[in-house]
C-alpha positions in Angstrom: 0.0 0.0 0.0 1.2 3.5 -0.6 1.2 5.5 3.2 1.5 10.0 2.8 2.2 11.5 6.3 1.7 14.9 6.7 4.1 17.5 8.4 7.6 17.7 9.2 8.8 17.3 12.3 10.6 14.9 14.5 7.2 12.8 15.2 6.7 12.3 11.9 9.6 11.3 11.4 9.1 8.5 13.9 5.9 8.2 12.2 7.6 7.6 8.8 10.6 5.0 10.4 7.6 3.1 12.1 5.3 2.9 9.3 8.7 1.5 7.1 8.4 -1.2 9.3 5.3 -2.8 8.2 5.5 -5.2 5.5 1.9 -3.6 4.0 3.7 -0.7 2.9 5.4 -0.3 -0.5 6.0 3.0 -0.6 5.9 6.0 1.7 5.4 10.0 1.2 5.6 12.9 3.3 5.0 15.9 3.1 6.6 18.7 3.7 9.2 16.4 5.1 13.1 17.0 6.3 16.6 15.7 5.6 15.8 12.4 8.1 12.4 11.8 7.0 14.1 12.0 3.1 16.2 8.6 3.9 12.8 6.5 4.1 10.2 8.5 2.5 9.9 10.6 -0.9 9.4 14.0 0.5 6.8 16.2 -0.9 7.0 20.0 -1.2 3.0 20.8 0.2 2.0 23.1 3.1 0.6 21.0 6.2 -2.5 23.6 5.3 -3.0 23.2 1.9 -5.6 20.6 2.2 -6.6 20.9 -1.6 -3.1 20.4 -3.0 -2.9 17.4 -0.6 -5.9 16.1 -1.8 -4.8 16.3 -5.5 -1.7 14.6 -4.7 -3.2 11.8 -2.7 -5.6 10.8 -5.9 -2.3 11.2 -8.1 -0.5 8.9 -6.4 -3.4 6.4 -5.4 -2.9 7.1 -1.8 -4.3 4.1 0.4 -4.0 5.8 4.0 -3.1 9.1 4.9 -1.7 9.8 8.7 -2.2 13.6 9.2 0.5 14.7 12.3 0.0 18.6 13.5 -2.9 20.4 14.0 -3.3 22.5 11.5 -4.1 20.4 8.9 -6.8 18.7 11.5 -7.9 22.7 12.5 -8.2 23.2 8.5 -10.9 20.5 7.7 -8.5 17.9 5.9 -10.4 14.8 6.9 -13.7 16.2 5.7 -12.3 16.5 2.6 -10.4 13.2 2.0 -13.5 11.2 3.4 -15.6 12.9 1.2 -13.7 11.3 -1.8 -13.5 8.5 -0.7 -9.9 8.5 0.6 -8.9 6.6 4.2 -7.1 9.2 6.7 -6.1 8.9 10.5 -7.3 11.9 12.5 -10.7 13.6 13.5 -12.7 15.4 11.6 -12.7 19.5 11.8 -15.2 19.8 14.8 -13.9 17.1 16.2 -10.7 18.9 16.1 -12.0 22.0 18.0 -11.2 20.2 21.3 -8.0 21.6 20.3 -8.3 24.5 18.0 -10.2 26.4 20.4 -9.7 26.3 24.4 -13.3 27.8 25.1 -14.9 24.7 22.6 -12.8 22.5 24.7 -13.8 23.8 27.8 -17.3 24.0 27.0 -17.6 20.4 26.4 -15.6 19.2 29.7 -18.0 21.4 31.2 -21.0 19.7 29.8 -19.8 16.3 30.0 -18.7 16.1 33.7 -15.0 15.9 32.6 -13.3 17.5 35.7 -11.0 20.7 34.8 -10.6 24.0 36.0 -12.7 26.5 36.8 -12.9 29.2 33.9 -14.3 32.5 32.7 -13.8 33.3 28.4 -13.7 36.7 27.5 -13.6 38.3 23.7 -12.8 42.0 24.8 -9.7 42.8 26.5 -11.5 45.9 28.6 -13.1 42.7 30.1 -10.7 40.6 30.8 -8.4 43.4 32.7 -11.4 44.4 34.8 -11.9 40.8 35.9 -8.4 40.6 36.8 -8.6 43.4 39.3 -10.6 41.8 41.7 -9.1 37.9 40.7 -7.1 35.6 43.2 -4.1 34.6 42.1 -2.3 32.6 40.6 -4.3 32.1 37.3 -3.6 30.7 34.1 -4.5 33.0 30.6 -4.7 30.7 27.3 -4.9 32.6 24.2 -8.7 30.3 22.0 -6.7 29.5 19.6 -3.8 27.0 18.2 -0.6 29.1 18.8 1.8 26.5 18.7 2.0 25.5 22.6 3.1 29.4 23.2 -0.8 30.6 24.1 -0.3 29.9 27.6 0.6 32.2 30.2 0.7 30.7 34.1 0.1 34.4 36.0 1.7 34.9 39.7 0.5 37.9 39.8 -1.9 41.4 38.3 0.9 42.7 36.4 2.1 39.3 34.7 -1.8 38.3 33.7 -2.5 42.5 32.1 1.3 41.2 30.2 -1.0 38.3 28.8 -3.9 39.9 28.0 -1.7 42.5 26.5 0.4 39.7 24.5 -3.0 37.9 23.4 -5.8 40.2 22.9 -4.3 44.1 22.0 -0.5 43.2 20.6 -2.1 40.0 18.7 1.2 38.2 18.9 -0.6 34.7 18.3 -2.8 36.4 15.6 -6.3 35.0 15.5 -5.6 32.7 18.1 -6.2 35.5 20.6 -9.3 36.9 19.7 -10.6 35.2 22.6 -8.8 34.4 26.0 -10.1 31.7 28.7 -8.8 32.9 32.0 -8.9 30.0 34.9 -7.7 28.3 38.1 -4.1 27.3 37.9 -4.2 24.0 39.4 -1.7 22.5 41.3 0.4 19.0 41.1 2.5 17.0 38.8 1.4 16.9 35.4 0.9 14.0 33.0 0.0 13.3 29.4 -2.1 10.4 28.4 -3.1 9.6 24.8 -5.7 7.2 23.4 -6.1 6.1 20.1 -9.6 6.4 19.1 -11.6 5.2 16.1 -15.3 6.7 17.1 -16.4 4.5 20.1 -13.6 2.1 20.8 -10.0 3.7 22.2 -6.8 2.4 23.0 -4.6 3.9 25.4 -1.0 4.3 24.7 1.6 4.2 27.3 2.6 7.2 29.0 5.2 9.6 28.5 6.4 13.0 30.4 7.1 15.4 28.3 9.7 19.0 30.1 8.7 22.1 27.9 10.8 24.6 29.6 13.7 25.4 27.7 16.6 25.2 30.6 17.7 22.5 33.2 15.3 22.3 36.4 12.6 23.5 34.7 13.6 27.1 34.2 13.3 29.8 31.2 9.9 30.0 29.0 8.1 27.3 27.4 8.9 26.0 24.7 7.3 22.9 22.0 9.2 20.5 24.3 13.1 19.7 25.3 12.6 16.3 25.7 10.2 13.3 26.7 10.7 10.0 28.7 8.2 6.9 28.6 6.7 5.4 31.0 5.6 8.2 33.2 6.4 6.4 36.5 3.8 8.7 37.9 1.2 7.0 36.1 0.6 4.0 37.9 -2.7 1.4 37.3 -4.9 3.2 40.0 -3.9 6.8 38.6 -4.4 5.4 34.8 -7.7 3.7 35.5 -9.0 7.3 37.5 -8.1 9.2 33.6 -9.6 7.1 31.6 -13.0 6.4 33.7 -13.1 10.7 34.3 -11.5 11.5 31.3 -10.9 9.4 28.3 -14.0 7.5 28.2 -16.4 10.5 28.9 -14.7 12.3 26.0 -15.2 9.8 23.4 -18.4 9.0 24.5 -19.7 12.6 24.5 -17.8 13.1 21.1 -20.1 10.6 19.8 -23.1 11.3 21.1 -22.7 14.9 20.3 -22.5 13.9 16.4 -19.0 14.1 16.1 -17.4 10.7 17.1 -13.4 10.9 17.5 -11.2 9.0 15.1 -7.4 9.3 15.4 -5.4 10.1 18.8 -7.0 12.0 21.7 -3.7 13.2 23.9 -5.6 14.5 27.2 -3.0 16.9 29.0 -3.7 16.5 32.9 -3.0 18.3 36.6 -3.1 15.3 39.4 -3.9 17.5 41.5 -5.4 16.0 45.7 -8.7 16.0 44.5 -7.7 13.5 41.3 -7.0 14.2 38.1 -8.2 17.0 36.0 -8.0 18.2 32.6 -5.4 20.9 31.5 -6.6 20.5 27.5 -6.9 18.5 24.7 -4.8 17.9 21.5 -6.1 16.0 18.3 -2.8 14.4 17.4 0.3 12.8 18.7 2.5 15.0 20.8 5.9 16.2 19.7 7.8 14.9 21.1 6.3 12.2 23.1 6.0 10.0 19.8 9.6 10.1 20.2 9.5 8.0 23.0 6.4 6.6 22.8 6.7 5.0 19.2 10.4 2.8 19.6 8.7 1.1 22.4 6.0 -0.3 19.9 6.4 -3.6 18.8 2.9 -4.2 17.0 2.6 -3.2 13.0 1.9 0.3 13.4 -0.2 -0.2 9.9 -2.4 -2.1 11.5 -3.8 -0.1 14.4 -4.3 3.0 12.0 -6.6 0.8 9.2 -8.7 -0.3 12.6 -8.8 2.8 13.8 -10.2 4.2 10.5 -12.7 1.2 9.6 -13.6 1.7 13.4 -12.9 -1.6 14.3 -10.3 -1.0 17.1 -11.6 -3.0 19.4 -10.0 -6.1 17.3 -6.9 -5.0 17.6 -4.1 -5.7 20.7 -1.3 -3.5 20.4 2.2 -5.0 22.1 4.9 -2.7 23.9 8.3 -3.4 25.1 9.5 -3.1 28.3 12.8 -1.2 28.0 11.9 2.4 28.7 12.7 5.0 26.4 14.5 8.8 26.8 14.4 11.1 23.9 16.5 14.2 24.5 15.7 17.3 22.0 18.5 19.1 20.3 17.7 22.8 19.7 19.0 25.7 17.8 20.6 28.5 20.2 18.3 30.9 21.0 15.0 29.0 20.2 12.6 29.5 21.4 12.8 33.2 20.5 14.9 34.0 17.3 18.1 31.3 16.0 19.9 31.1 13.0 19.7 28.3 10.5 22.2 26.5 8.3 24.7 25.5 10.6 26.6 22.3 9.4 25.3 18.9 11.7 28.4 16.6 12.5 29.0 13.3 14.0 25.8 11.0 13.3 27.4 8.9 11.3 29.6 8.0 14.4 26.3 6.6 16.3 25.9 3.0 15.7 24.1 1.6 18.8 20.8 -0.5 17.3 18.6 1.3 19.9 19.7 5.0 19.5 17.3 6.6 17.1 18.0 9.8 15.8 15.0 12.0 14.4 15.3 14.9 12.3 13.2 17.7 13.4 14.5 21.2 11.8 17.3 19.7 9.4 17.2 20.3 5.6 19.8 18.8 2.8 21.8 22.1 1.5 23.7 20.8 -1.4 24.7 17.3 0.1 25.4 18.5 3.8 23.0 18.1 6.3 22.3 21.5 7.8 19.8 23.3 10.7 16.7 24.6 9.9 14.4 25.0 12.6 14.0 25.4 16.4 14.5 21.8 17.6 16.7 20.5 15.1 17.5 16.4 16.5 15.4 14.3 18.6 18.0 11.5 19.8 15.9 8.4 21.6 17.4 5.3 23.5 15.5 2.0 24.7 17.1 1.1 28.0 16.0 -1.3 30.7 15.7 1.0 32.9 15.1 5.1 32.7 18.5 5.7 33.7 19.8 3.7 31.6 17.8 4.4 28.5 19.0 8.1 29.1 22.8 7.6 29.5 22.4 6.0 26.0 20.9 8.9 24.5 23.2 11.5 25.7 26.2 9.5 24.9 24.9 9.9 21.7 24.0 13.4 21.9 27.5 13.8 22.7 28.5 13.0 19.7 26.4 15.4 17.9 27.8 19.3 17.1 26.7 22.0 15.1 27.1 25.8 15.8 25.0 26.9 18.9 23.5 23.6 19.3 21.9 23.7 22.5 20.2 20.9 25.2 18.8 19.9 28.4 21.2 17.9 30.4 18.2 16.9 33.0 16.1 14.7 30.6 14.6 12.2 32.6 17.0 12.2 35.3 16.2 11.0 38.9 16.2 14.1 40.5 14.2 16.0 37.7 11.9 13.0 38.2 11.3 13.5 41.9 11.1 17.2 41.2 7.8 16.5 39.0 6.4 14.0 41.6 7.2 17.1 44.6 4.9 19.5 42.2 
């Protein structure tokens, strides 16, 4: 069968390897695509966004299943369009997408379907907002409506730092259209956790856990960023915390998705605050997290291929997915300066030198420039080890990442460690 995969990034790029693995596949696009993903996949030169050019080139090439990573594409309707000609794609359809593209439709919907989450006001004029604020207990938490690319989120100490938000969001328009409206709420306190489910309508599956750390320095310090690095399994996630998600969480979503007329197909990732009264609901995303696939996806040891046909002919519940043991660190190399303004085109050295079999390196901002391997984004590497143990799994990935250089390459040294883990559990 012939497999496209939409976006660019280091998850689809462990999308892409994964997906190489099953002996269904005879051939396997992407697009846009990078330098990594070019080694096992014919790149394609197509915005994430331009669902119609998509379209045309998924008919062109007799496309048999189409695996849509970021949001955007999601946000912009391209699973209407493809199952309206007839065309099998992994990922919910554009209301169904909403529990991402916009906090307040989110919101709205834990709010009518018992699905515990903070308490929250939404406001569309900043004059609103600000007088709210003035008689508000703090801390809270502003969150620009829209997608704005995990930057629309400002945790507020105090008066002055929320009026920064609302001043960011709703009058300097830094996230665009994404802050025409703001939801303004509790900021809950605890450890956080991700948990994702693959869903095809009314059956879901959840995936093992990962921890993702999005601040940009060591112990958690600097601004957020699209995330420094991910380990799986979240040891805070244990059987009595994971069956409290998915009987508060989860299951009510994808029931009340599909009751509501718009039944989720494709991966519901449920960000959560375990906080003393159990856990609650931070926000939904539509797709597999970046990087959490990272370390989610080398743990897999089921036919990738397999789960996403089930999920589309909603027949899930036929499927058992298998997972290794061996935990798994990925550790995120970025450009200097991200998250705010890098340069690109540095030269990328030294991974040809890594030859352990469960190392896995994942281009996420890397581009051929006439036969050498340059930067080209943000988070340029995603290197990933399978260990038997955390510890172990991370040594492996920074000996690799030790290996790597380019100009201004920058990185977390605390992935995963023992101490940054007891840190999260202390939150």
């Amino acid at each position: 069968m012939n497999v496209l995969v939409i976006g660019g990034g280091g998850r689809e790029h462990a999308l892409c390897w994964k997906i190489k693995e099953s002996p269904k596949v005879k051939r396997i696009y992407c697009a846009p695509g990078n330098a990594g993903i070019a080694g096992i996949a014919e790149c394609v030169d197509i915005k994430v966004d331009d669902v119609e050019l998509l379209l045309q080139f998924a008919q062109r090439k007799q496309i048999d299943l189409t695996i849509v990573g970021p949001e955007a594409s999601l946000v912009a309707g391209i699973v209407d369009l493809f199952e309206s000609k007839g065309l099998k794609i992994f990922g919910p359809n554009q209301v169904a997408a909403q529990l991402e593209g916009s906090k307040v439709f989110a919101k709205e919907f834990m709010h009518r379907r018992n699905i515990p989450t903070a308490i929250y006001k939404v406001f569309d004029q900043a004059k609103d907002a600000l007088d709210f604020l003035k008689a508000a207990q703090f801390p809270l938490v502003v969150k620009a409506d829209g997608i704005a690319a995990g930057k629309g989120v400002y945790v507020c100490a105090d008066l002055k730092a929320a009026q920064v938000a609302i001043d960011d969001i709703m009058v300097k328009k830094i996230f665009g259209a994404a802050g025409n409206r703001v939801v303004i709420e509790e900021c809950l306190q605890g450890p956080e956790a991700s948990v994702l489910a693959i869903c095809d309508g009314r059956h879901f599956l959840v995936i093992p856990t990962a921890q993702d750390h999005k601040r940009i320095f060591d112990d958690d310090m600097g601004p957020n960023t699209g995330g420094m690095g991910t380990f799986s399994p979240n040891t805070l996630v244990n059987v009595n915390v994971l069956e409290q998600i998915i009987n508060r969480v989860i299951e009510p979503a994808v029931r009340g998705m599909y009751q509501e007329g718009n039944p989720f197909k494709g991966v519901l990732f449920a960000g959560l605050m375990l906080t003393s009264d159990g856990p609650k609901a931070l926000e939904f995303n539509v797709r597999f997290g970046d990087p959490e696939t990272q370390s989610i996806l080398p743990r897999l040891d089921s036919d990738i291929i397999d789960i996403f046909m089930a999920t589309c002919e909603g027949r899930l519940n036929e499927v058992t997915a298998h997972w290794r043991q061996e935990a798994c660190v990925c550790v995120v190399i970025a450009s200097g300066g991200y998250p705010g303004k890098y340069e690109n085109g540095f030269p990328i050295h030294g991974l040809d030198e890594i030859k352990d079999h469960e190392t896995f390196i994942f281009h996420a901002g890397t581009k051929n420039d006439g036969g050498v391997l340059v930067t080209n984004g943000g988070r340029v590497l995603g290197v990933s080890a399978l260990g038997q143990t955390l510890e172990a799994a991370a040594a492996k990935a920074y000996n690799a990442v030790d290996q790597i250089e380019f100009d201004h390459m920058f990185f977390r040294r605390d992935i995963a460690s023992k101490i940054q883990r007891e840190k999260i559990v202390k939150q």
